[in-house]
N, C-alpha and C positions, 0 to 999 in steps of 0.2 A: 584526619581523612581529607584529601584532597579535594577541592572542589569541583564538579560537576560544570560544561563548558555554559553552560545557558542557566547557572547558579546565580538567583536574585532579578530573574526574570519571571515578571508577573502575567499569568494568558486568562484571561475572559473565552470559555469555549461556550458557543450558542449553536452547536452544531449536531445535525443527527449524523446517521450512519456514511452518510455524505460529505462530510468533514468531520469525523470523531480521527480519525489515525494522523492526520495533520496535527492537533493539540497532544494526539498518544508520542509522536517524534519528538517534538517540542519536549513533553516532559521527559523523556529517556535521557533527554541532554540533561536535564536538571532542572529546565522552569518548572512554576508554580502553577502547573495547569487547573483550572477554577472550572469544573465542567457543570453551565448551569442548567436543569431541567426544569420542566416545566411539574407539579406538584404530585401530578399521575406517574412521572416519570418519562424518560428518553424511551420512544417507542424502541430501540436497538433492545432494551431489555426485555422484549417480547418477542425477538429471535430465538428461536430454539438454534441447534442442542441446547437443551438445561441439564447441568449436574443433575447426576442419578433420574434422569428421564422426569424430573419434578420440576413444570413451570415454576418460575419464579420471579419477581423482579432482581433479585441478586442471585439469580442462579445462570442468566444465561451465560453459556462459552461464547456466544458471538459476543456479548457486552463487554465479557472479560479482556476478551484480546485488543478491540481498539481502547477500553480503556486503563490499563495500568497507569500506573503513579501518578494519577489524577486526584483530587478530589475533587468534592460534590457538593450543589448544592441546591433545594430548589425551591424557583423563585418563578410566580406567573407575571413575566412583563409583559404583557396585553391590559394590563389592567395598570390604571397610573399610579398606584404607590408601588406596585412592581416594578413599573419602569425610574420610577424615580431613584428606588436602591439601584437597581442596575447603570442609571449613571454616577451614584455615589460608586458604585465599583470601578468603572469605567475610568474615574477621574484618579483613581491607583497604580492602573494595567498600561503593560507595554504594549499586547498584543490583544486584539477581539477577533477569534475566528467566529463566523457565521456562514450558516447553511439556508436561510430563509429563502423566500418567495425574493427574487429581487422587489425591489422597491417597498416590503412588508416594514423592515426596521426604521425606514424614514416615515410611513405611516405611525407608526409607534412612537415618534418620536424619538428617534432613537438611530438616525442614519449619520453618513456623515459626516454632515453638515453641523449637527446639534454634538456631535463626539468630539468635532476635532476645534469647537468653537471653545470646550469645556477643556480638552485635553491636547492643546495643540502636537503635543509627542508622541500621540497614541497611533499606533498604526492597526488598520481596520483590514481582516484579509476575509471576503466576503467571496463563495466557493458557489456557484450555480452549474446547473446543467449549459447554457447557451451562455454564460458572465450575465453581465447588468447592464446592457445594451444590445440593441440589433432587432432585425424582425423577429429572433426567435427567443428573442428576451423571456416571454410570460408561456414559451413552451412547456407543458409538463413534460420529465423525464426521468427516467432510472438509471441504474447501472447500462441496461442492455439497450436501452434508446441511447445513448448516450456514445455507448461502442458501435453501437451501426453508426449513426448520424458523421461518428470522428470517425471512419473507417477500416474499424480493426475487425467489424463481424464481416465485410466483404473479404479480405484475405484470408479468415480461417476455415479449413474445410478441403473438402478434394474436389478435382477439377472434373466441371461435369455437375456437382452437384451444389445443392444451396448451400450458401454460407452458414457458419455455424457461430453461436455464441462461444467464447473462448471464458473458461471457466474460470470464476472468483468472480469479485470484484474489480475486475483489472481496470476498468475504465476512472472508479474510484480513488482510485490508488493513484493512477496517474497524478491524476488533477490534484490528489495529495500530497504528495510526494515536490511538485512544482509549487504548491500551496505553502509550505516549509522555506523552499529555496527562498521563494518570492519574500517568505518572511523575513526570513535570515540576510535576505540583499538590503530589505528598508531600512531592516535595524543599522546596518552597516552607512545607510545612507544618512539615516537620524544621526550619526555617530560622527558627520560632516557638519548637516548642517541644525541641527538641531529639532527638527521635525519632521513627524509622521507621515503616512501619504495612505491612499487607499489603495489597496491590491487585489482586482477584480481577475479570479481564476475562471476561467471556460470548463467543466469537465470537457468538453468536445475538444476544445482546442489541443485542450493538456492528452488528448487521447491521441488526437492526428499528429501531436508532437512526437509522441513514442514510437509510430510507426515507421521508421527512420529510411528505410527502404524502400518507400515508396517516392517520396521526393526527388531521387536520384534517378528515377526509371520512368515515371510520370513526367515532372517538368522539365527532362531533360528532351529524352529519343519520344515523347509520348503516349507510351507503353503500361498498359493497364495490367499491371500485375495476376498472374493467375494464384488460384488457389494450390497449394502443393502438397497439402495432404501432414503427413509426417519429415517430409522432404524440407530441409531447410530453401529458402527462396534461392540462395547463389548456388544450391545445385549439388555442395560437397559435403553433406550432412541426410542422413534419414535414417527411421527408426527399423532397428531390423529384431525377429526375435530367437532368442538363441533358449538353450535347453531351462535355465529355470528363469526366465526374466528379459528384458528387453535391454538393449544398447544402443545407443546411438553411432552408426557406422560414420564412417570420419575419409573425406578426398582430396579434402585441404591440407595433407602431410605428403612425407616421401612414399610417392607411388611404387618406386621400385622395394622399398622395406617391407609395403604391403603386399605386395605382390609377390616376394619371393616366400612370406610364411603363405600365404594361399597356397601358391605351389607346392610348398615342402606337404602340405596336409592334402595334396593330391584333388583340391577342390575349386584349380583355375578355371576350367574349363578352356575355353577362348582367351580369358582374356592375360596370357602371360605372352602374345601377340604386341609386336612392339606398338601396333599402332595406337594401344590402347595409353602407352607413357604419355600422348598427346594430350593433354585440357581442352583443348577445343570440342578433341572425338570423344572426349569423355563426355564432354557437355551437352554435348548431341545425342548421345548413347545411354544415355546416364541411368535410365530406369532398366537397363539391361547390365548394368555395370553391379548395379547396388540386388539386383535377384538374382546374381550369381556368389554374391557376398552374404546373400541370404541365407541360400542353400548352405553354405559353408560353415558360417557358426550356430548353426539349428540345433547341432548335438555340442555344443559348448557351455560350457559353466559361465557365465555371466562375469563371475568373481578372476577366474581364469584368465579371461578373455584380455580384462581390462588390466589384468597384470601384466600380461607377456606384452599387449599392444605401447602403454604407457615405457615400459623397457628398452621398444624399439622406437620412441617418440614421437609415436603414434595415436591422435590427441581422439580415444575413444573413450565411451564416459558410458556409465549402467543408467539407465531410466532408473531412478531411485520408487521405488514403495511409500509411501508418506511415515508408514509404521515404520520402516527401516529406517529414513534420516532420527528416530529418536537413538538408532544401535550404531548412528555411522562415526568413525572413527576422529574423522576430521573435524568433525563439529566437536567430539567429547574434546577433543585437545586444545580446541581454541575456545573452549569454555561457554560453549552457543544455547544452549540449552540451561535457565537458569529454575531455581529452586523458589516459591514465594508461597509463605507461609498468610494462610486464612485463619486467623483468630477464631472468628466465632464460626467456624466451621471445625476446627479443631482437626486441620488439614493443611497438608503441603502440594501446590502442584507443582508440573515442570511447565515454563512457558519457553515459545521461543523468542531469545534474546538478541541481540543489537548484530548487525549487519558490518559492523565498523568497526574497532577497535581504537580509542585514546591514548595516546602516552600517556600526554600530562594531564586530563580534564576528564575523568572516568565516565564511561557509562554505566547506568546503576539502574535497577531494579526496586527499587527499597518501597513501595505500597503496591499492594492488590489494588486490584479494582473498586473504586469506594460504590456503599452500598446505598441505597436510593434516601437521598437525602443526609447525608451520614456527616458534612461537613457545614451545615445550615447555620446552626448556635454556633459555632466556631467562627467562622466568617463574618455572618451578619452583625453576633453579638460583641467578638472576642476581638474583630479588627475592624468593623463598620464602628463598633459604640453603640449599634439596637441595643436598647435595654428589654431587662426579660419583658415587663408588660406591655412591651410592643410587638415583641416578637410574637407573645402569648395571643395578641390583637388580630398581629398579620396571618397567624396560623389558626386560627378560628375564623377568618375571611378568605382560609386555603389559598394567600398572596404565595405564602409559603406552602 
């Protein structure tokens, strides 16, 4: 079997709900993700849904998802023989992500300064709301502080009314997703000169980064973006809804191709009027362009729509169901959807699988979710060297 791109790469996760999917990418490539909790457990596992509606610590589906092919293990470093194993770990690993309080793990002993004195290779990527400097350093914040503050709750929503939270964790993800890259370049740079660095990610920053559209319109002519509702910002995109299900109507193609299946189905109204082939008069016009396009495929099949349109190169797309992407065709063929078997559940689910595709270096699936504490004796004992009556020690002192 071929090896996995990030195979023989070792990661220290200290992170909650905050940076758990930063370590979950890491391992989809193939590292050794070490996900450590505290003895009670990663509060993530007291996110509901729970399997079959029964809290549990190994039952939550939020835990599940950001953590596959992790394992686990847990150790309270607040306390100094806690922190001591954790820099005997430290002193193994390629990579530490953390989610703390900034400045909590140099209190602990444990920032890095004391890391990289120990492990001069090791690269620290430490994930806050505001990074680890600034006035708003010691701010508290969440996902939705975090999306107003980087300014993605001001542009979602319609014009006219208050901004809306945009649904998930999007702000998270961001700062995730940038949290990987940032990893991935150190490594790259360790790979030059032989040492680590630390990698201080903003949620905020990593959010105002993703809003790509704004820096072109803002820093350029000024221009404070408005809210657009379902309406894509440039104007050639909104959501319209047709007989079983919604589509996304599409302006940014050949006007004239849409324009003459409008007509043939007797539903132009105005606009098979030349002046309408202009972009400009569209741009101007636009909410009168797209309610005539509304009216039009109201009594349409969704499935239909997006057939004849795609035929005529006509880049229209169905608002997809959440339930439907597990029936959708494209995903079964490229294999997106994978299968991962729970032992002591005596159960298989389907999760969704990797965004990418490998040639040479697979992306793989291969552990569920490890269960609260489930890799403790294996780690501490089987590659630290704890022997059992210590362990027995540190677990009757709930270190462990």
């Amino acid at each position: 079997m071929e090896a996995s791109a990030m195979a023989g790469l070792r990661v220290l996760e200290l992170a909650d709900q905050r940076g758990s999917l930063c370590g979950r990418l890491l391992a989809d490539m193939g590292a050794d993700v070490i996900k450590v909790e505290p003895p009670g457990g990663d509060p993530a596992r007291r996110i509901g849904p729970f399997l079959d509606d029964r809290p549990h610590p190994d039952r939550s589906l939020f835990f599940w998802f950001y953590n596959l092919n992790k394992r686990a293990i847990t150790l309270d470093y607040t306390r100094s023989a806690g922190a001591e194993i954790l820099l005997r770990l430290a002193d193994c690993a390629d990579i530490v992500i953390e989610s703390l309080k900034p400045g909590r793990l140099a209190e602990l002993g444990l920032g890095w300064e004391q890391l990289h004195r120990r492990n001069p290779a090791l690269i620290l990527c430490s994930i806050a709301p505001f990074g680890q400097t600034g006035p708003y350093r010691d701010y508290e914040a969440d996902d939705t502080v975090a999306a107003a503050m980087g300014g993605l709750v001001y542009i979602c929503g319609y014009r006219q009314e208050k901004p809306v939270r945009a649904w998930g964790l999007q702000a998270y993800h961001c700062a995730n997703y940038y949290a990987a890259i940032a990893a991935l370049g150190a490594l790259f740079a360790r790979a030059r000169d032989g040492l680590g660095q630390w990698v201080d990610v903003s949620i905020q920053e990593s959010t105002m980064a993703a809003i790509e559209h704004l820096a072109g319109n803002f820093f350029g002519p000024r221009i404070i973006p408005e809210r657009y509702g379902t309406m894509h910002w440039a104007r050639g995109f909104r959501v319209g809804k047709c007989r079983d299900g919604y589509v996304m109507h599409c302006l940014a193609a050949d006007w004239t191709s849409l324009i003459e299946w409008v007509k043939a189905d007797g539903k132009a109204q105005d606009l098979d009027d030349p002046k309408w082939g202009h972009r400009p008069y569209q741009r101007e016009h636009v909410e009168h362009v797209f309610d005539v396009l509304d009216e039009w495929i109201k009594d349409y099949p969704a499935g239909e729509l997006l057939r004849r349109a795609q035929t005529l190169r006509l880049p229209y797309g169905v608002v997809q169901w959440p339930d439907k992407l597990l029936e959708d065709e494209q995903l079964a063929a490229r294999g997106y959807f994978v299968e991962v078997e729970h032992p002591e559940l005596g159960r298989t689910f389907r999760y969704p699988g990797a965004p990418y595709l490998f040639g040479g270096t697979p992306w793989r699936l291969y552990r569920r979710p490890p269960l609260l504490g489930e890799h403790t004796v294996a780690v501490l004992g089987g590659e630290l060297g704890i022997g059992t009556e210590e362990l027995a020690v540190l677990s009757g002192e709930e270190v462990i």
